[in-house]
C-alpha positions in Angstrom: -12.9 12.3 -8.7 -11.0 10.1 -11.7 -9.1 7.3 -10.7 -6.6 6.3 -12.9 -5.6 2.1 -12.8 -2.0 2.0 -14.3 -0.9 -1.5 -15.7 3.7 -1.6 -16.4 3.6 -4.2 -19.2 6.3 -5.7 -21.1 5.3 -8.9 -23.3 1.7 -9.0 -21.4 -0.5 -10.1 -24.6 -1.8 -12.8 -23.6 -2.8 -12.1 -19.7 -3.7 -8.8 -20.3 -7.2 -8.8 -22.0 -8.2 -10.6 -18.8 -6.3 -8.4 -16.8 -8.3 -5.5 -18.3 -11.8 -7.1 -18.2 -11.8 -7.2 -14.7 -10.9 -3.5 -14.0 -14.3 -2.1 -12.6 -16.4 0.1 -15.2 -18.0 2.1 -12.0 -17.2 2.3 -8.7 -19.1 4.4 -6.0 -17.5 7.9 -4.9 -15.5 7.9 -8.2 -16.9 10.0 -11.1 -14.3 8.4 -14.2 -12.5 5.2 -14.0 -9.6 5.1 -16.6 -7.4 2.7 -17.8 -3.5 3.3 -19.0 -0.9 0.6 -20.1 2.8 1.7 -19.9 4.7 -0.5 -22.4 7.8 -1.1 -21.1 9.4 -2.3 -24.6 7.4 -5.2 -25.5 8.3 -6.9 -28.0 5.0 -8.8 -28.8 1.5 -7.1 -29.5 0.7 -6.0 -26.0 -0.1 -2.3 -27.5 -2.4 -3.4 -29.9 -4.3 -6.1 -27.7 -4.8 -3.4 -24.8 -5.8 -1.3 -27.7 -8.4 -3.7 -28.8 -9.3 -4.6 -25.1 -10.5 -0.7 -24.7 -7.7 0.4 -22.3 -8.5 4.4 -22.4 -4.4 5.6 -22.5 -0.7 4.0 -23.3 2.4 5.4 -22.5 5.3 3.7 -24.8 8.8 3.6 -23.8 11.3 2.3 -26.5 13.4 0.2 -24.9 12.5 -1.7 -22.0 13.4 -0.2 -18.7 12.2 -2.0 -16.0 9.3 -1.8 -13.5 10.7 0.9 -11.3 10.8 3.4 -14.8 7.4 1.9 -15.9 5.9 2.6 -12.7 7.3 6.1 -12.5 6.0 7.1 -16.1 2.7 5.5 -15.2 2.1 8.3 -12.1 3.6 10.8 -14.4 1.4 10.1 -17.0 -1.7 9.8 -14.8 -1.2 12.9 -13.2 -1.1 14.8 -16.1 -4.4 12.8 -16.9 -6.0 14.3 -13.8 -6.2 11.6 -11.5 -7.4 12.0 -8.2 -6.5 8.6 -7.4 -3.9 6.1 -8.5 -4.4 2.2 -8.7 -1.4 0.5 -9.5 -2.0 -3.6 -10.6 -0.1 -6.4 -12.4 -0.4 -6.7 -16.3 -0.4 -11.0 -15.3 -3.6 -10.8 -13.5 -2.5 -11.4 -10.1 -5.2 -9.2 -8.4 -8.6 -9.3 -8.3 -10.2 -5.9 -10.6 -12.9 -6.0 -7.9 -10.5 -5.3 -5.0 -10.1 -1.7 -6.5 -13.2 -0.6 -4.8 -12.1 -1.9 -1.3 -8.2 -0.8 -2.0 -9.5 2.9 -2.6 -12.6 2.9 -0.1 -9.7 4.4 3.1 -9.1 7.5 0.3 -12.5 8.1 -0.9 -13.5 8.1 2.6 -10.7 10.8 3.8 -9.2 8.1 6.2 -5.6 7.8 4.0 -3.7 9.5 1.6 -2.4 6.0 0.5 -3.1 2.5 0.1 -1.1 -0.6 -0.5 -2.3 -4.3 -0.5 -1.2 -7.0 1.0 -0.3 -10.3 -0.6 0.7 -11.8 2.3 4.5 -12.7 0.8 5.6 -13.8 4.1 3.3 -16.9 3.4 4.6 -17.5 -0.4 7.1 -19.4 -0.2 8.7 -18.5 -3.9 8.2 -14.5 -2.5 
C-alpha cells in the first residue's frame, strides 16, 4: 500500500522545510510513504526548497489557481502515482506529521474509506 501526503503550496518557502520534516518516513501497514508539492504559482522558491527538503514529486501549475485547483491536481496526480491512500496537509505546518499514522489507521484497518480531521474550528475564534 503507498500513501501519498499531498502539500497545495503557493509562496510556502519558508514553512515548508518544517512542514516536510515532520511527514513520517515509515508508518506500520504502509509499504511507501511519498511526498508531492503542488505549486500553485509561487512566486518565491517553494519548488526548489521542497526540492532540497527531499519531497519525492511536484506538480506545477503556472498561474496560481487556488486551493480547490491545487487540491484537485494533487489527487489527480497521486493517483496516477499509485496511491492507495491520500493524506492531504497544510504547506504552513498546521498539523502535526505524526497524526498521519492515527488519521489513516480507520483505512488501513478496513473500518473507512475516508478520513477527515478535526480542528475543532467551532472553538477558533478567527475560524
Amino acid at each position: 500500500m503507498k500513501l501519498v501526503v499531498q502539500i497545495p503550496c503557493w509562496n510556502e518557502q519558508a514553512m515548508l522545510p518544517l512542514t516536510l520534516a515532520d511527514i513520517p518516513h515509515r508508518i506500520a501497514g504502509v509499504d511507501e510513504v511519498e511526498t508531492l508539492i503542488i505549486d500553485d504559482g509561487s512566486t518565491d522558491r517553494t519548488v526548489e526548497v521542497a526540492q532540497a527538503a527531499g519531497v519525492n514529486h511536484v506538480v506545477r501549475l503556472r498561474q496560481h489557481r487556488g486551493l480547490a485547483a491545487a487540491f484537485v491536481a494533487g489527487l489527480d496526480a497521486s493517483l496516477r502515482l499509485g496511491a492507495g491512500i491520500i493524506v492531504n496537509t497544510d504547506a504552513d505546518n498546521q498539523y502535526r506529521g505524526s497524526d498521519i499514522e492515527r488519521l489513516i489507521h480507520p483505512i488501513l484497518a478496513d473500518q473507512a474509506d475516508m478520513v477527515v480531521g478535526d480542528r475543532q474550528t467551532d472553538n477558533v475564534s478567527h475560524f
